[in-house]
Each structure stands twice: as structure tokens, then as C-alpha cells.
N, C-alpha and C positions, 0 to 999 in steps of 0.2 A: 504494500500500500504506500510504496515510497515514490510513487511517482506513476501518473498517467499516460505523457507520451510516448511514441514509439522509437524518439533520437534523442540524443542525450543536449539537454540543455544545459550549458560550463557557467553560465551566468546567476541561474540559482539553485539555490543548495537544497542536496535530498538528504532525508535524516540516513540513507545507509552511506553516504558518502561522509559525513561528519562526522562519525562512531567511526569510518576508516582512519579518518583524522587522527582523530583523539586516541585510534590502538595503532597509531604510527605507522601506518600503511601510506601508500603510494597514489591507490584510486580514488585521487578530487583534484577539485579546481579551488581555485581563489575563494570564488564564494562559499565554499562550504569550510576554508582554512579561517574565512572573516567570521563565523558564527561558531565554530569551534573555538578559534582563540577567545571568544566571550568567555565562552564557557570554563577556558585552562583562566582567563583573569582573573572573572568575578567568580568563579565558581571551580577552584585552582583543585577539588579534589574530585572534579568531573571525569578525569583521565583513570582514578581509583575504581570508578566505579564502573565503567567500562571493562575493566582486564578483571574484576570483580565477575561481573558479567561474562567474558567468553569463557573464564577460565570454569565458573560453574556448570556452562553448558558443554567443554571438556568431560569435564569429571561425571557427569551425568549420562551421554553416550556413552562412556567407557564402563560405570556399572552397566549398563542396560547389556551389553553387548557381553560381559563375562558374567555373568551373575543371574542372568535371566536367557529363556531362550530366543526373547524377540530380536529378530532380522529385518525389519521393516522399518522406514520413519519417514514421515513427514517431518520435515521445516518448514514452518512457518514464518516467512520475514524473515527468510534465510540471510540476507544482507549480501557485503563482499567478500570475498573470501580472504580468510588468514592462514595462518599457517597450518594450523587445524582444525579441518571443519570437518563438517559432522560426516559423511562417506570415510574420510580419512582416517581420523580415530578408530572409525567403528570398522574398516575394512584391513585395519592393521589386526584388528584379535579376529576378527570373522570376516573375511574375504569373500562371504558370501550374501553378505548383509546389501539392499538393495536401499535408494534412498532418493528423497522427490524433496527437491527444494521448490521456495513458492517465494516470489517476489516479483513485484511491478517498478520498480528504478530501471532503468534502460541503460544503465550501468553494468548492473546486476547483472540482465540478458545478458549481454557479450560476456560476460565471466561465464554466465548459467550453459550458455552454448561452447565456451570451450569445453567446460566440465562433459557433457556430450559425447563430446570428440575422444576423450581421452579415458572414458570408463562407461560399459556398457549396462552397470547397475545404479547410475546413477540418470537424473531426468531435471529439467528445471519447469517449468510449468508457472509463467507469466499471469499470475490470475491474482486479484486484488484479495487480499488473507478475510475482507468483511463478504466474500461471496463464496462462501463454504463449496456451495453447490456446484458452484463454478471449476471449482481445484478438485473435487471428487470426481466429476464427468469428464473431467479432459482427458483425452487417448490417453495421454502421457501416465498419468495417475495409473489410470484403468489397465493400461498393461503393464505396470512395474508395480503394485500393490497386488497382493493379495486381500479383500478385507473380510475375508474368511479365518485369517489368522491374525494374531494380534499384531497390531501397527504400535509404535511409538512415536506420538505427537509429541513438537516439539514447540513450545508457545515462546523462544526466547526472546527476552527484550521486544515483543510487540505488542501484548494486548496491552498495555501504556499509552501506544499509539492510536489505539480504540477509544473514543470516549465513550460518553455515559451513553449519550443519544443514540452512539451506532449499536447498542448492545452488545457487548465484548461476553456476557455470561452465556448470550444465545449462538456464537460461533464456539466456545468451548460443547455448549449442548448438542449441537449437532454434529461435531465429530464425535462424544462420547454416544452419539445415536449408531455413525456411520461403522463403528470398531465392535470386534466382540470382545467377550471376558478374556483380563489377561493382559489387555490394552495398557500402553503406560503415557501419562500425560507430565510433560515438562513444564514449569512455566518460570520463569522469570519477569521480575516486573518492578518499577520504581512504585519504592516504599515511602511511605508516609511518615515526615520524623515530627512533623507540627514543630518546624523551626525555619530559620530564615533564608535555609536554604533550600530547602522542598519549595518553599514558595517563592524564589527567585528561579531556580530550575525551570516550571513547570511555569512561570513567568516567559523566560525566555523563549521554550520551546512554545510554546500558544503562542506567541508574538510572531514568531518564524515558519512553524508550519502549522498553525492551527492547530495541533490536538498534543496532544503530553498530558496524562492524568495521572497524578502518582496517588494509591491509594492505600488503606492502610491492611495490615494481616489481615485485620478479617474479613473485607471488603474483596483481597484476592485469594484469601480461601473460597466466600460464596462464589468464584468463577468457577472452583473445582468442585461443583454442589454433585452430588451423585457421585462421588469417587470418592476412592479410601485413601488419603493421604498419609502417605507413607514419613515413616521416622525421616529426620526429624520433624518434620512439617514446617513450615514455611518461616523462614526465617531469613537473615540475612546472608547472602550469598556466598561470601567468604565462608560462612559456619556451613555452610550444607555440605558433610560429609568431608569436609575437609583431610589433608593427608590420606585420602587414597589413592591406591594404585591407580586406578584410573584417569585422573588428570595429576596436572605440574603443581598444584598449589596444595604448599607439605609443609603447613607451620602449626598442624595439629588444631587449630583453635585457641592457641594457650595467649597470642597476644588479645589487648586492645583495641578492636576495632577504631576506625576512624572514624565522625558525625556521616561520612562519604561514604563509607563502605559499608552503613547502615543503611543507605539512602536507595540499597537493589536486592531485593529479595529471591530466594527461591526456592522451588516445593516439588515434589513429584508424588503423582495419586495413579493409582491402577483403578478399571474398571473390573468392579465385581463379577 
């Protein structure tokens, strides 16, 4: 949902190109370097929360893929690509593990289509993440999903992007309709700290592309309403599961978080 056209416009800024920014990636322009640097001035611990962020969604495919038998995932608001994304991770322990990213930035496409080229269990699938329907019926989906077996959604860093209006709780419900038992649901999402910086954040980003909702635990637990939300439940990102094998970020939980690293939450629920 990061953008509507079909060519890439360098003059303004899409939120998957500013998050490339901010995790020290190569794919932007100017414009999206001008709204990022807001964010490293007035909001200097924006870049924390970011690597807070991929690194949870890390560690997350990597239990999914040892720990459970699911081989399937949807990404949602896949973004651009880093250095490890979700086929990647998950096709280093299971090589057979297939995977549908979903993103509308026209940036994205050109990454999404080399991905293509170069791995034939992988698919990108151009469909805006608020049109469920849309991302389930496409060829693409249709032939590289099974959804007779459990799928792994992965909701990182976007239902945020959802506001209240578009219903962010009725796109979780209808994937949790489209999956059988078994199903695992990822989410990550900016959290609620009722301080000056949630509401400068969520300032900024409204100002710039109109939606950023940061809301609080229990506001993004009711997205996970009908699933079992697994240990530890939803909490802030750096804590979820930390020092496992399965991602890079191995400091146990034993420090301090930062007011920033509080500031991105994240949870995983299985469907009964």
C-alpha cells in the first residue's frame, strides 16, 4: 500500500523507501532521504526502531521454519529488500519453503521481479495489502500457496499503515478466514508509549503520507481477535524471543530498552 503508480516517482517519498533509509540501504531518492532525516533529527531513535523491527521479523521466520512445520508465507508490505528477507532466512533451514511477497511501491516491483528471476518459490504479487481479496485470487498467490495447508502471515510493520477507517482488524479476519488450523500470524506494529514521541512520530508520518497509527497492546492484540497468541505475547520487539537461534539479535533481554525500542511491538498467534 506504498504507492499506487505503475513508475517510480524520485520526487516523492514512499514509506518502503524511507524504512530503506533509515536501515541504511541504497533504494531512495532525495525525497525520501528529506523525511527520513526528520525523522534521524527530531526523532534520533527512529533508526532503533527500524532494525528493532526487521530484526524481529528475522527471528520470527526463522522459528517458524525450525520449530514448526509451516513452509508457506505470505508478506504483507513486504517493503525492499535487505539483506535478509523472508524467502532467504526461511530457505537457508528449508529450501523448500515457498513465499508471496505483496507490495504496491513501484520500487518494490523491480526488486519483486528480480526476486522472480532468480528463485522459482518465490512470487511478488502487486496488490494493495487493504484488498485481501485481491492478493488471494491472483495467479500468483493461487499457484504458489497451498491454502489447504497452513500458510504463515506475515503482518510486519504494516497494519500501522492501516488506519482506523480502513479496518486493519477486518484484513487480519479475513486471512484468519482464508488459512486452516495450524496457521501462524506475525505482526508487528508501532506501539503506543503516551509520550512525546509517539505523538510526534505519528505527527510526522500523517503529515507525509497520511496514515501512521500507532496503537496500544491491547488495541493490536484485538487485531489478533480469534487466534491464540502465543508466549510471549505482544510486547516490544527487541523482547520477543530474543537471543534465538533464529535471528542476529542475542542480548538475551537482560539490557534497558530504549523510550524507541519500546515504541514497535511484536506478537505471533496460531489459528486454532
Amino acid at each position: 500500500m506504498t504507492g499506487e503508480s505503475s513508475s517510480i516517482d524520485s520526487t516523492r517519498p514512499t514509506i518502503a523507501r524511507v524504512y530503506d533509509y533509515l536501515l541504511g540501504g541504497k533504494d531512495n531518492y532525495a525525497a525520501d532521504r528529506e523525511i527520513g532525516d526528520v525523522f534521524k533529527r527530531d526523532l534520533p531513535g527512529s533508526v532503533a526502531i527500524a532494525f528493532a523491527n526487521r530484526a524481529a521479523l528475522t527471528r520470527a521466520v526463522g522459528e517458524i521454519v525450525t520449530r514448526t512445520g509451516v513452509r508457506q508465507f505470505i508478506d504483507l508490505g513486504s517493503g525492499l529488500p535487505t539483506a535478509d528477507n523472508v524467502h532467504q532466512v526461511a530457505q537457508r533451514r528449508a529450501p523448500e519453503t515457498r513465499v508471496v511477497y505483496v507490495d504496491t511501491d513501484p520500487q518494490v516491483l523491480v526488486h519483486g521481479r528480480a526476486l522472480l528471476e532468480e528463485n522459482d518459490r518465490t512470487r511478488f504479487v502487486p496488490v494493495d495489502v487493504r484488498d485481501p481479496e485481491g492478493i488471494r485470487s491472483h495467479p500468483d498467490t493461487r499457484q504458489l500457496i497451498d491454502f489447504d495447508r497452513p500458510v504463515a502471515v506475515m503482518f510486519s510493520a504494516i497494519l500501522h499503515h492501516v488506519n482506523d477507517d480502513e479496518d486493519p482488524a477486518a484484513i487480519v479476519r479475513y486471512w484468519r478466514g482464508q488459512v486452516p488450523s495450524g496457521s501462524l500470524f506475525f505482526v508487528s506494529h508501532f506501539r503506543s508509549g503516551n509520550n512525546p514521541e509517539t505523538v510526534e512520530a505519528e505527527k510526522v508520518l500523517q503529515e507525509t503520507f497520511g496514515r501512521g497509527r500507532w496503537r496500544t497492546d491491547a488495541e493490536i492484540e484485538a487485531l489478533l481477535d480469534g487466534l491464540e497468541i502465543l508466549e510471549p505475547g505482544i510486547v516490544p520487539a527487541s523482547l520477543w524471543r530474543p537471543g534465538t537461534t533464529a535471528g542476529t539479535y542475542n542480548d538475551g533481554g537482560e539490557r534497558e530498552l530504549t523510550v524507541w525500542e519500546r515504541l514497535i511491538a511484536a506478537g505471533m498467534a496460531r489459528k486454532p
